[in-house]
C-alpha positions, -999 to +999 in steps of 0.1 A: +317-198+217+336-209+249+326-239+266+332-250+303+326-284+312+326-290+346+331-328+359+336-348+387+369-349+402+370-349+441+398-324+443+380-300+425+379-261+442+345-244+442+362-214+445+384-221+414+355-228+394+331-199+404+363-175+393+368-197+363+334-200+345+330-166+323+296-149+314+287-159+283+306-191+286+285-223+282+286-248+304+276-289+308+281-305+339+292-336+336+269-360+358+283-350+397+300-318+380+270-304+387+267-305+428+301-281+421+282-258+395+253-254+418+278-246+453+298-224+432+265-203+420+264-218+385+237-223+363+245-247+338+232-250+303+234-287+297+237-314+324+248-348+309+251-384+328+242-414+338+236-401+373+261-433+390+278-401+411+245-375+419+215-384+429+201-352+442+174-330+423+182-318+388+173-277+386+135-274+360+142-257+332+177-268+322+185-292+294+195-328+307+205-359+289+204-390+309+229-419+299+235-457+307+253-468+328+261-492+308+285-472+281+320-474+262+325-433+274+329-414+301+300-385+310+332-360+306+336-379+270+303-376+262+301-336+273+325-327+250+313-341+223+281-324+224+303-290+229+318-298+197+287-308+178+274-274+186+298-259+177+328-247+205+362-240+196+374-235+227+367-259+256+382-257+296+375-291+314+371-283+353+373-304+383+392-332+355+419-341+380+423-356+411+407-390+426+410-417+403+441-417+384+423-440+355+398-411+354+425-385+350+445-405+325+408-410+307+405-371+310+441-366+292+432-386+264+401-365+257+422-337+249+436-358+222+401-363+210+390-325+213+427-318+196+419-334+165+386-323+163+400-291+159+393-279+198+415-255+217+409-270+250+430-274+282+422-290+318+424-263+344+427-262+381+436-243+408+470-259+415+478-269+373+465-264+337+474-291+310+474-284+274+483-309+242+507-293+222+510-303+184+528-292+155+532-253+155+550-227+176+528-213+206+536-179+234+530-181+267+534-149+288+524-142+325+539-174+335+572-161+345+585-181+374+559-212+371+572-248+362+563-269+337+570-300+322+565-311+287+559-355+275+550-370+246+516-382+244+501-408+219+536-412+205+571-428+216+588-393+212+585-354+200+609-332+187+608-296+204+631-264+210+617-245+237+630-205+242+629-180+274+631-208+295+653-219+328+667-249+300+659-237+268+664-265+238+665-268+199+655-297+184+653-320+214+638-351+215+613-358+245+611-397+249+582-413+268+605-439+284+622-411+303+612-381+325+636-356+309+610-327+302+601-326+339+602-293+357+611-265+335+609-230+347+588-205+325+608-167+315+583-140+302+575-147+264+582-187+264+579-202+235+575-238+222+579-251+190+565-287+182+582-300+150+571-334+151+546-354+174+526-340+206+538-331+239+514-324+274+525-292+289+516-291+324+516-257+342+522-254+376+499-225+391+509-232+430+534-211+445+569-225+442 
């Protein structure tokens, strides 16, 4: 089962997230998520927040879990991991950038968490989609053209080649002290290899 969780973020597109949510997908708005779930014509399955953000009516007949205020996670935190008590595999974080960059930072790090709970999950919007990357070879077609830029994340450094790209690699080592996997261009049939550590791919969807 898929799951969409739609949160918060300012810069989210209602337009972006009506095309993005699937039917048969399930979806939990993360407290004001869900003022862009209901714009976008979205009934959610799950609402879940302290309510800090939204404080208009809730819609009857759709499961809601209220939270304190007073709490160690974030509502976003919290949705995911009621998507992966019940089950998901597969999670897409809307509306997860943008605004606050301690909330987007916080957002990054819950792909970490949705990673090792054995989650393929990425944060998606209109402009970029950002994926964790750990050990294991991984395709990417229909990007031809797009940038993207690879960094190590919860680690110093990661070892990578990278193929069918603008500056393919073997072995190299990405460093988080410098910027050197910025702006890569995608070819047709990409592919990254992760040999040691985890990188952040970020996709750039907007037209270069």
């Amino acid at each position: 089962m898929r799951c969409v969780i739609i949160a918060g973020s300012p810069d989210a597109d209602i337009s972006f997230i009506k095309s993005a949510v699937q039917p048969g997908d399930w979806v939990i708005c993360a407290d004001s998520g869900y003022r862009y779930a209901r714009d976008a014509g979205i009934k959610p399955d799950l609402i879940v927040g302290d309510f800090d953000s939204f404080s208009g009516e809730l819609p009857r007949g759709v499961e809601t879990v209220r939270l304190n205020v007073r709490k160690d996670d974030t509502d976003t935190f919290v949705c995911a991991r009621y998507a992966v008590n019940r089950g998901c595999r597969e999670i897409d974080v809307l509306g997860a950038i943008g605004g606050r960059l301690d909330h987007s930072y916080a957002n990054l790090c819950l792909l970490e968490y949705l990673s090792s709970s054995g989650v393929r999950a990425c944060l998606a919007s209109e402009k970029e989609k950002i994926l964790l990357l750990k050990k294991g070879a991984y395709i990417f077609d229909g990007y031809g053209g797009k940038t993207f830029s690879l960094f190590p994340f919860g680690c110093a450094c990661a070892s990578a080649s990278v193929q069918n790209a603008e500056y393919p690699v073997t072995d190299f080592k990405f460093e988080s002290k410098n910027s050197t996997g910025l702006s890569n261009v995608f070819h047709d049939g990409c592919k990254i290899t992760v040999n040691s550590g985890k990188l952040l791919l970020m996709i750039n969807l907007a037209e270069v």
